[in-house]
N, C-alpha and C positions, 0 to 999 in steps of 0.2 A: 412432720417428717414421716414416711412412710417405713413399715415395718419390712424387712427384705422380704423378697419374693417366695424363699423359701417356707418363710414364719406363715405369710399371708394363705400360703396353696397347702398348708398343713393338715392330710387326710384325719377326718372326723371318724375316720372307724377301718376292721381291721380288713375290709375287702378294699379298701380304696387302696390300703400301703403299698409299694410297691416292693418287690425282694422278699427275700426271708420266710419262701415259700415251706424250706423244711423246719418251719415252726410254726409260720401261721397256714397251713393248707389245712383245705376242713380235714379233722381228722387227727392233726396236729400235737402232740402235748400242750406244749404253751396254749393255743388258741381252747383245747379242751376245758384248761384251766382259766382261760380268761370267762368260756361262757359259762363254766361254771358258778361263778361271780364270789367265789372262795380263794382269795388272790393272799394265796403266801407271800414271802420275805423272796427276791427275787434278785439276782443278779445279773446283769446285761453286761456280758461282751465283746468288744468287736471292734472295728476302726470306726471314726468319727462322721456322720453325714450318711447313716443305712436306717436311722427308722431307730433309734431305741430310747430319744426323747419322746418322739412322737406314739409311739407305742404307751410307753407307762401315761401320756395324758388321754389315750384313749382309753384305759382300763382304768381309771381314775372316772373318768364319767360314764362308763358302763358300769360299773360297781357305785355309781353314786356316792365318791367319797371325795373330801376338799385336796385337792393337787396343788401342795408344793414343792416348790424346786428351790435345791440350794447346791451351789458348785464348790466341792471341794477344797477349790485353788483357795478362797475367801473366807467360805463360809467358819464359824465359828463354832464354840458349844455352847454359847450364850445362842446364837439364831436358831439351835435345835430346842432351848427351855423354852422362848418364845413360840415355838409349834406347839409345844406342849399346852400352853397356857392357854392354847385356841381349843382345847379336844373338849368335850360337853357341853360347848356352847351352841349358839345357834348359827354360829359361823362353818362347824363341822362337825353337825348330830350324826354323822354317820363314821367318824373318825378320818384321819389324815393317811392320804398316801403320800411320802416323802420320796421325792424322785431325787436324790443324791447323786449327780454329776460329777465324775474325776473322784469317783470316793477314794484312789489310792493315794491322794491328799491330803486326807486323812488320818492323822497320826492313831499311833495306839490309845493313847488317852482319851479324845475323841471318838475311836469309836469305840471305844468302850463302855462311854457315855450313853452313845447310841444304842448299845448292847441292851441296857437297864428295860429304856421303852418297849425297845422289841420285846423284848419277853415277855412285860408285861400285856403286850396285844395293844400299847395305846397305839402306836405309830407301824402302818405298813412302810418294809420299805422296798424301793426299787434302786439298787443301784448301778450305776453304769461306771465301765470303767475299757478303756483302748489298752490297757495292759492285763497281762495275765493273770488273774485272780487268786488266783493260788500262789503266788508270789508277795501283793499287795495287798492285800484283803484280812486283814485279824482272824483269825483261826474261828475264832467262835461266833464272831458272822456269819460264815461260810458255814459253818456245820448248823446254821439255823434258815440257808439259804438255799436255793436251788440255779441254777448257774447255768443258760443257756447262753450258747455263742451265735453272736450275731457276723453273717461274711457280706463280704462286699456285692454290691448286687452289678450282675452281669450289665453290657450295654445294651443285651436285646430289652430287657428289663423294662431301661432304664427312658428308654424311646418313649413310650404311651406318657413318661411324667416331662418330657421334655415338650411334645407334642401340646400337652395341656397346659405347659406355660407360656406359649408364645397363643394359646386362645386368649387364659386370660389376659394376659398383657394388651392383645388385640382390645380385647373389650373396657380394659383400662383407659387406655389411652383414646377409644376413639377412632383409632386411624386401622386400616387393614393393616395385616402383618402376610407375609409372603415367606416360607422360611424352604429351602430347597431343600432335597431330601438328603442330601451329601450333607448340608450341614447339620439337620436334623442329628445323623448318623456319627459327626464326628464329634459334637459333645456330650452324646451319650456314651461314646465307645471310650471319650480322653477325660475322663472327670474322674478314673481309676475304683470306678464304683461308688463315687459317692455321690447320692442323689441329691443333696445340698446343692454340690457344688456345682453337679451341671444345670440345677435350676436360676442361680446365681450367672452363671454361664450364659445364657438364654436370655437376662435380663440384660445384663451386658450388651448383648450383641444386635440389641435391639435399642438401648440408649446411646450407642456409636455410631447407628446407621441411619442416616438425614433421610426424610420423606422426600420422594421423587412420585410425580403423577400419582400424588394422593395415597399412596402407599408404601409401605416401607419394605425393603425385599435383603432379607437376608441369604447371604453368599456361604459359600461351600468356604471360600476365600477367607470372610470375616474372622468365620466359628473356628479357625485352623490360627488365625490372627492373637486368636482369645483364650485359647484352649492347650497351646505349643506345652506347654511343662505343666497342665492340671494333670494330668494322669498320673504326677508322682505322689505318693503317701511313700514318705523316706526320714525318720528322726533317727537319728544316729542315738539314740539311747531307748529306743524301742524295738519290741519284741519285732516288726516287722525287717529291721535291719539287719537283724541277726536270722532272720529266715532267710532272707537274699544271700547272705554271704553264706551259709551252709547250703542253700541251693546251688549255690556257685562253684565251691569246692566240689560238693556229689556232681556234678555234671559235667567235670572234668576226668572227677575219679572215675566215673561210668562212662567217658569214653563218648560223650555224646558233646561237640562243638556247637550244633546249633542251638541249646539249651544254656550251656556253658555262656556263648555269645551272646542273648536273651541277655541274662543276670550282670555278664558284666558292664552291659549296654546300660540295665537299668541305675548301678552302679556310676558309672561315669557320667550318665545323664545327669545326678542328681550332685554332682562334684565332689564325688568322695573316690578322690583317686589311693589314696595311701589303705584305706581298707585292700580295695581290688589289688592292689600289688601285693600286699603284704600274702592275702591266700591265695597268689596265684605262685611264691615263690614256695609258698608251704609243702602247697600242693605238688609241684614238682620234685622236691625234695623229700615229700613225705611217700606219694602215691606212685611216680614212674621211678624215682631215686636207683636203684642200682642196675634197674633194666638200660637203661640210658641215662648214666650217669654223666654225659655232655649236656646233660639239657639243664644241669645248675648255671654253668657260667653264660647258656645262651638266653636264659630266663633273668638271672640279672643282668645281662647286658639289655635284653628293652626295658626291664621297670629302668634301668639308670637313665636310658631312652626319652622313656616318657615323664621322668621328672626333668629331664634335661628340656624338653617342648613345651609343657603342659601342657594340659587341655585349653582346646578340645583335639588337638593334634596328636596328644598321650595314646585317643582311640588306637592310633595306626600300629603301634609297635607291640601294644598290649592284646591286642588282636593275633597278633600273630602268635604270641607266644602262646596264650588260651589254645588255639587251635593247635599249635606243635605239642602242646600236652594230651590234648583230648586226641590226639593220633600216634600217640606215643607207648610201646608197652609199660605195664604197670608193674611195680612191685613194692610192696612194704614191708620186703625181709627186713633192711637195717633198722626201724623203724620197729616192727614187732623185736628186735632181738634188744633192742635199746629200752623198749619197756622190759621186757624177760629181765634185764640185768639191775634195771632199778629198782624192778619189787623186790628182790634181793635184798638191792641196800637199804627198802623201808624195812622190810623186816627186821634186820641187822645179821643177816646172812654175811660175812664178810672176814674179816682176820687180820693179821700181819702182813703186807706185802714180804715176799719172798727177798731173800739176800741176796740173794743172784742180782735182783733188778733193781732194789737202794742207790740212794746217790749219795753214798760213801765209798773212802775205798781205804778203809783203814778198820782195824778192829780191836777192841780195849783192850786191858789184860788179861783181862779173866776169861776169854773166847779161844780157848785151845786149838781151832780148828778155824787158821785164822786163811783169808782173803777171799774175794768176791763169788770166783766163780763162774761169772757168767762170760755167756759164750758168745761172741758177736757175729752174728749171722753172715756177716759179707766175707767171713775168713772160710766160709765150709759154701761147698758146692752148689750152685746152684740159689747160690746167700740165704741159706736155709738149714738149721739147726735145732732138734725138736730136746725143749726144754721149757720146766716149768715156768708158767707166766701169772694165772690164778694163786689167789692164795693156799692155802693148805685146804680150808674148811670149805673151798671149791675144787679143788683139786678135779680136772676132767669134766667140770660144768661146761653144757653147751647151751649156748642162747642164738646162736645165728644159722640159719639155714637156709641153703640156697635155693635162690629162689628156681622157676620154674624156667624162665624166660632165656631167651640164647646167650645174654652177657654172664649171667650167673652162672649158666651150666657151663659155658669152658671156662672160666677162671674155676670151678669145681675140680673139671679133669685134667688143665694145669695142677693143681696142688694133689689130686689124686696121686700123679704120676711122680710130683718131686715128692712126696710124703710116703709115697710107696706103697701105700693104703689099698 
């Protein structure tokens, strides 16, 4: 059985990689440091399929040192003593480079373990990890580690490594390969950067397409067949999901629809509709809230919409709404004055609610200065009546301010004018 396509075209050094130009370009840190052949404790971040296995096995045979790999998800601390047991012999006179895969699988204990070696210099390590390091990573790893981030490599990139799979594959199989430039283009550009996958891609679309007059000719058609949903990288418990949905909010708060559209697209393509609603109700409530306070019930009436259709039908109503927000004035008066009023109550800023506004109307014996007090508003002009409402130890605290925008400023000069202010 043959090793995938990506394993087999796996660049032997660091001009062949493709991506990751602001770390490997001459000149580089990282690459400074690889040819210096002085290869610290290292940590690789980044999404899955850009170069950071293939990386740590090419500084492993540049540094001439024995390259093992162990993942995470399995691996154990018994599989880490057994590297050990290999170091001074003639399996690895130059010492072990330990390429750690998913080390945020890794418990504390574990790497703790691993901690021990490090220090001692028996075991270099490299580890990789598609989550934030500084999150999952043991403290004292990291402070013995150096931590570049590895990003998704563009599809101009990504061409020259798609271009050179369907050579080899040509020369695999024997038969011409024929591959059109549109398709070239569309699994470079829908693999979402990841060079694996559009190499994976390539092979594919080359064991789907029957030999016709001695050659096999792949289609713009095929690659679009094969390719429809690779360009999502979407874990709903990863860092990247929580970048989409705070893109998604700022891009409504900042007023810009066609960006807004972008996110929530990416969003519903990948069927996570209950996120996109949820920040698209936030957002209306949080960011345009009292500038156009009708835009609550017009924004729950499409998500209700679009759970009432599902997807992929849900697009239509949740579209609408994104764009009536993203052209909607903004304000987060109630919104800052609701924080204002509850750092308050963390402090323990706060008191006795007032007698006037209790929900008694009776008073013991000992309260010489007996009944309620209060003044019900719809009995005085205008149904407005100015009496204490804060407690004592607020007395004349103000937390709300109006905002800028046309609905706030006449409901302002309304109450100016009944307040007499």
């Amino acid at each position: 059985m043959k090793a995938p396509l990506a394993e087999r075209l796996r660049p032997k050094s660091v001009d062949e990689m493709v991506g990751q130009r602001h770390l490997l370009a001459p000149g580089k840190a990282l690459r400074r440091i690889i040819e210096s052949g002085e290869i610290p404790n290292l940590v690789f971040y980044g999404p899955s399929g850009i170069g950071k296995t293939t990386l740590a096995s090419i500084i492993a045979t540049q540094t001439n040192r024995k390259f093992c790999k162990l993942n995470g998800t399995v691996a154990s601390t018994a599989d880490i003593k057994a590297l050990v047991a290999k170091l001074d012999t003639f399996e690895a006179p130059n010492g072990i480079l330990l390429y750690l895969d998913e080390i945020q699988y890794f418990n504390k204990k574990q790497q703790q373990t691993l901690l021990d070696y490090i220090e001692r210099g028996s075991i270099t390590l490299i580890a990789s990890t598609t989550e934030n390091p500084y999150f999952y990573i043991h403290n004292a790893i990291l402070s013995r580690s150096t931590v570049f981030e590895f990003k998704s490599v563009s599809g101009e990139e990504i061409i020259p490594a798609v271009e050179r799979a369907f050579k080899f594959l040509e020369e695999d199989a024997g038969v011409p390969i024929e591959a059109e430039d549109g398709a070239i283009r569309r699994i470079a550009f829908s693999c979402g950067g990841d060079v694996r996958k559009a190499m994976n891609a390539a092979e594919l679309c080359v064991l789907s397409t029957l030999s016709e007059d001695g050659k096999i000719v792949i289609t713009a058609e095929r690659a679009e067949e094969l390719t429809q949903k690779s360009s999502m990288k979407y874990d709903k418990d990863a860092d990247e999901h929580y970048d989409i949905l705070s893109a998604f909010q700022k891009s409504m708060r900042g007023s810009d629809p066609d960006a807004a559209l972008h996110y929530l697209a990416r969003l519903l393509e990948a069927g996570d509709l209950p996120s996109a609603t949820r920040r698209l109700m936030v957002c209306a409530c949080e960011d345009v809230g009292l500038a156009y306070p009708m835009i609550i019930p017009i924004v729950k009436a499409a998500v209700d919409a679009a759970f009432m259709v599902g997807l992929p039908e849900a697009r239509i109503p949740l579209a609408d709404a994104v764009v009536l927000v993203c052209n909607s004035p903004k304000s987060n008066s109630a919104h800052l004055a609701y924080e204002a009023a509850a750092a308050d109550i963390r402090k323990g800023n706060s008191g006795p609610i007032p007698r006037t506004l209790q929900n008694k109307h009776y008073d013991g014996e000992d309260n010489r200065h007996k009944g309620q007090f209060y003044n019900y508003p719809h009995d005085f002009p205008n149904h407005y009546v100015k009496q204490q409402y804060l407690p004592d130890a607020l007395r004349n605290k103000k937390y709300y301010s109006f905002g800028e925008n046309k609905n706030e400023q006449a409901a302002k000069e309304y109450w100016k004018k009944i307040k007499g202010e």
